[in-house]
C-alpha positions in Angstrom: 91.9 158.7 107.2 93.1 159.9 103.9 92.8 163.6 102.5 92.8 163.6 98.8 93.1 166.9 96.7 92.3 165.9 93.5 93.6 168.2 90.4 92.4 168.8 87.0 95.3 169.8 84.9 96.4 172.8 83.2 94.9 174.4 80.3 96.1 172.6 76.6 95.1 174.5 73.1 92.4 171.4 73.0 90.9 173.1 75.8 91.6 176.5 74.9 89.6 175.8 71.7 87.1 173.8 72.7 88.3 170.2 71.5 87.7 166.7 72.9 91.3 165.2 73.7 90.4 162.4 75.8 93.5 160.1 75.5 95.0 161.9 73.1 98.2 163.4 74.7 98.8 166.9 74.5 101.1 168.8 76.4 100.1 172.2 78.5 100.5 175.3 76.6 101.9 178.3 78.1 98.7 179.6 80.0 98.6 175.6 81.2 101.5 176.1 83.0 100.9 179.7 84.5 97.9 177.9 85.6 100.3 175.1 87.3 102.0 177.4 88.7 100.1 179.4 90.3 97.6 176.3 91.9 101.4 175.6 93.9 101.9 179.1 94.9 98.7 178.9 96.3 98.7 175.8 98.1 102.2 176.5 99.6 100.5 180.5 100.3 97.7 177.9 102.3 100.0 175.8 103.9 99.1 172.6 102.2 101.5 169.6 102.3 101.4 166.4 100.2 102.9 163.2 101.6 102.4 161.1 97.7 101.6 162.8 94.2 99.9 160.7 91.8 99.2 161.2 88.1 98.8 159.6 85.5 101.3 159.7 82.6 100.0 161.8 79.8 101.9 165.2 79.8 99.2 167.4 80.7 98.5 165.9 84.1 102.2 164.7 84.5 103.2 168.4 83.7 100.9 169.8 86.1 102.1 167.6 89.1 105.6 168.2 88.5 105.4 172.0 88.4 102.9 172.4 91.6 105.9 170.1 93.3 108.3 172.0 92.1 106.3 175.4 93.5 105.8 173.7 96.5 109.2 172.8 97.3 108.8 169.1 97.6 111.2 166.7 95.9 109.0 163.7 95.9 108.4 161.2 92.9 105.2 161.5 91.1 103.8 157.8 90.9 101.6 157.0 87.7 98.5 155.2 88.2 97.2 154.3 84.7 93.7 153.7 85.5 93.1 157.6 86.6 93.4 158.4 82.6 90.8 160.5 81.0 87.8 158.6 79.5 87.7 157.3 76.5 85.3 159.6 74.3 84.7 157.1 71.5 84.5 158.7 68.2 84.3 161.8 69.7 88.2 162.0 70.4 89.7 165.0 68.7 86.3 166.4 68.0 85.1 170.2 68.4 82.8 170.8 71.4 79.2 171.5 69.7 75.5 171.8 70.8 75.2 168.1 70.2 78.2 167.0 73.2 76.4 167.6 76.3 73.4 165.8 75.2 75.1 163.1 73.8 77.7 162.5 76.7 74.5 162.6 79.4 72.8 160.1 77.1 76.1 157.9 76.5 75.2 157.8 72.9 78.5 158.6 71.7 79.6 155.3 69.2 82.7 153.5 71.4 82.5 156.0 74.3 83.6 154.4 78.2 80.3 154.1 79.4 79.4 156.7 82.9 79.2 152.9 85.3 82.9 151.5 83.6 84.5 155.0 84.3 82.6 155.4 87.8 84.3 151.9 89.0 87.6 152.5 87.3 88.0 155.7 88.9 86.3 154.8 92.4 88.7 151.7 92.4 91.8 153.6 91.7 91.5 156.1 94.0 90.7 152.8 96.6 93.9 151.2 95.5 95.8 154.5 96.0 94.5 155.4 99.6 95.4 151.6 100.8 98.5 151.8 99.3 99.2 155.3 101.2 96.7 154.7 104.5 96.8 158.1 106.6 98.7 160.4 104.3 97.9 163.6 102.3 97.5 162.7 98.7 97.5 165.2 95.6 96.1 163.8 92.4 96.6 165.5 89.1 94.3 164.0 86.6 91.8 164.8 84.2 87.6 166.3 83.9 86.1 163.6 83.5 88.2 161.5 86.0 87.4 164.1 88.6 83.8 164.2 87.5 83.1 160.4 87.6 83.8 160.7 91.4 82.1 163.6 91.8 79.0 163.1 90.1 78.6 159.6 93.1 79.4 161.9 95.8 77.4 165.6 95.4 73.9 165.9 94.7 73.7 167.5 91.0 76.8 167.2 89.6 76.6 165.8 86.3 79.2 165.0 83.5 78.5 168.8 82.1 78.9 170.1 85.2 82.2 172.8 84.5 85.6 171.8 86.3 87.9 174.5 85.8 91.8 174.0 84.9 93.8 173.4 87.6 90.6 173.3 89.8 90.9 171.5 93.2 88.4 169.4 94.8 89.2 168.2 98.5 87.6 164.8 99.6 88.3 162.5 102.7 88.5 158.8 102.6 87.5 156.8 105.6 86.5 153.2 106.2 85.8 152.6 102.9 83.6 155.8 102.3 84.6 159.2 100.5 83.6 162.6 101.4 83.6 165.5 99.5 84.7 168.8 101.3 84.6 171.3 98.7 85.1 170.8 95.0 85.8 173.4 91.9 88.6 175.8 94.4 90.1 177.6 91.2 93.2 179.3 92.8 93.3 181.9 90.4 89.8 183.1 90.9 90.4 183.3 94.9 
């Protein structure tokens, strides 16, 4: 069996104000990595251990990983896996968040946006690929919302693609004989 804590990543001015970044590749700003820091205090405060990081290589998720390592005291390489990237929002991509978003991303209407099914088996596949490539081990994933959602939204009753993920949130899952199971989902350390 593998234990998965999967990771949203720290807070970016896109976030902060509200924008669609999608694969655009911003670093964390300063809060961000407070936020980073903090999620590895408390993880190493709860006695959690990682045997594999995983991220994926845009600086906000690579960022993340690196500094709740460092927190943790683990020297262990981070290993990219490209297909745990954020979706692709289309034409929405660098766009504020209005009225109009949440609508539009539950409809799929948005012109050249990855469609909820493509994301859903990207995602489902990657983290497949990752768990048989590290059977039996503790495995932290530092990705992105929608990443994390397109999982979540299979798995819990509910959850929807609006559903709020907070920075640096962490959402525990199992993986056994080909199934995933959620344990708890949207832990923000700095609210505990």
């Amino acid at each position: 069996m593998n234990t998965i804590c999967l990771v949203r990543h720290g807070e970016t001015d896109a976030n902060k104000n509200f924008i669609v970044q999608g694969r655009i590749d911003n670093p964390l700003n300063a809060h961000g990595r407070y936020q980073a820091k903090e999620t590895g205090k408390y993880l190493k405060d709860n006695h959690e251990w990682f045997d594999v990081y995983v991220s994926r290589p845009l600086r906000r998720a690579f960022e993340t990983a690196k500094i709740i390592a460092h927190e943790l005291d683990q020297a262990k390489p981070i290993f990219m896996h490209s297909d745990l990237t954020e979706r692709n929002f289309g034409a929405y991509d660098g766009k504020k968040i209005d009225e109009s978003y949440s609508k539009l991303i539950l409809s799929g209407e948005i012109p050249d946006m990855e469609k909820n099914h493509e994301l859903e088996v990207r995602v489902m596949t990657a983290l497949k690929d990752i768990c048989a490539k590290h059977p039996d081990q503790n495995i932290l994933i530092v990705t992105h919302s929608h990443t994390i959602k397109a999982l979540l939204v299979q798995l819990l009753p509910g959850f929807t693609y609006i559903s709020y993920l907070a920075n640096c949130s962490l959402n525990y899952l199992t993986y056994e004989d080909g199934t995933f199971t959620v344990l708890k989902h949207n832990v923000n350390p700095l609210a505990v």
